[in-house]
C-alpha positions, 0 to 999 in steps of 0.5 A: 351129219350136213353143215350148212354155211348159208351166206356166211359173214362175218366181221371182229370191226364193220369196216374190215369184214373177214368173211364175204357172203360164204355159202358151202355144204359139208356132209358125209364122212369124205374128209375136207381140207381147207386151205389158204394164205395168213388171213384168208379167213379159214379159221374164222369160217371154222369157229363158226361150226361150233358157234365159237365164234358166231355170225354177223350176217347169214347163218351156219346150220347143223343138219338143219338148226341153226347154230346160234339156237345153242352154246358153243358147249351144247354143240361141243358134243357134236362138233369138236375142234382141235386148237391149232396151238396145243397149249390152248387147250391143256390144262389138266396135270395128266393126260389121262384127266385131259382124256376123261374131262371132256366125256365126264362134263357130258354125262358119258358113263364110266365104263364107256370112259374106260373103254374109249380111253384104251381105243383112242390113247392107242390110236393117238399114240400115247398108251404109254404116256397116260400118266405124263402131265402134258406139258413134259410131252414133245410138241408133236404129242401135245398135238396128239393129246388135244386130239386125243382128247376130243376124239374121247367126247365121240363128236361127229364132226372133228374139226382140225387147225393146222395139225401137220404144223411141228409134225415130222413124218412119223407124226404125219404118218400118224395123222393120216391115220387118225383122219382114216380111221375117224372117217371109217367111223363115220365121222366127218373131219375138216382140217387147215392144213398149210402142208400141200402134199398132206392135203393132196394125199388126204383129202378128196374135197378141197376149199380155197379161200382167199380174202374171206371168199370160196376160190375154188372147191373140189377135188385136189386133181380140179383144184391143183390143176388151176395153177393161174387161180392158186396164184392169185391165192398165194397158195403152191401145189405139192412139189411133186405136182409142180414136177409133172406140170413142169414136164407138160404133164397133161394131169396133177399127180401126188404121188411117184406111181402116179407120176411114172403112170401118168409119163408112161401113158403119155408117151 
């Protein structure tokens, strides 16, 4: 699936725009992290993929029909999106229902209901917990319950906000491998995160946004190797990366083998 965002703009008030003249083009099945200070508009771009929200100048396309030619319900079959705040988006009393709903509105047979809901329960942690309404879950399941319950509706592109907020290691750990799996399906995930190291480790594209505007867009050894630019973002490289750059390390590196690689190689 291609998303095109062509001269996007977008503003709630004339007169404070939130989005400037955007023009970027996702597709394949590499996952995109996009990232960004409080108010930089990385939640206001993504509500345009689904038509959540929609745009005030230019245009968002999906594989080549404008958004605004269809409901944010129509698109929801293909491009599903995950609330940043869990309790958003639950409202049924189990997580079973949570699961099912979704897929029911859209006509997905039963048998595939039942299928689906062993995979993607499995896959999100939460087998055990189908009977459990939502709201007794821990914070970092709730998250999983949400996400759960838009990977069941098959989507092909999966859009994340801040899904790494409240998430301990294990959580992380389990996110990363939802992002894996999902991309070896073929789908396409987007996800805000404020975690550097996360992003580092898990993306290979990465858009910058700062005051409603692209910054930087590429892969995390282009777009942390910009330490002048990421200031001016307020945005800070993984605290590995800021060690090695410290130490005159000639390229960001994410991880300890690639640290001690790049250190011997050097000497």
């Amino acid at each position: 699936m291609r998303i095109d965002v062509d001269h996007l703009g977008f503003y709630y008030h004339r007169k404070k725009p939130i989005l400037h003249n955007i023009s970027l083009t996702l597709e394949g099945t590499d996952p995109v992290a996009i990232i960004g200070q409080n108010g930089a508009g990385k939640t206001t771009l993504v509500k345009q993929f689904n038509r959540i929200l929609t745009p005030t100048s230019g245009e968002v396309r999906i594989d080549g029909k404008a958004t605004i030619s269809q409901s944010t319900a129509q698109w929801s079959r293909q491009v599903g999106y995950v609330f940043q705040n869990p309790n958003d988006q639950l409202f049924l009393e189990s997580v079973r229902k949570e699961f099912e709903f979704g897929p029911k509105e859209i006509g997905m047979s039963q048998r595939i209901i039942k299928e689906r809901l062993i995979k993607v329960s499995k896959l999100v942690g939460l087998e055990t917990e189908l009977d459990t309404h939502p709201f007794d879950l821990t914070d970092s399941q709730k998250k999983f319950c949400t996400i759960g319950a838009i990977i069941m509706m098959n989507p092909q592109v999966i859009v994340f906000d801040e899904p790494t907020c409240g998430q301990d290691v294990k959580g992380n750990l389990r996110l990363r491998k939802v992002i894996q799996t999902l991309s070896q399906q073929g789908k396409l995930c987007v996800t805000i995160s404020h975690d550097m190291k996360f992003v580092a480790n898990n993306f290979k594209r990465i858009i910058v946004l700062r005051r409603g505007e692209v910054a930087l867009d590429g892969s995390p050894e282009d777009v942390f190797s910009q330490r002048e630019k990421l200031k001016t973002c307020f945005i800070t490289p993984p605290p590995l990366t800021r060690v090695a750059q410290s130490a005159g390390l000639p390229r960001p590196v994410f991880t300890t083998a690639a640290f001690m690689n790049v250190l011997m190689d050097d000497k």
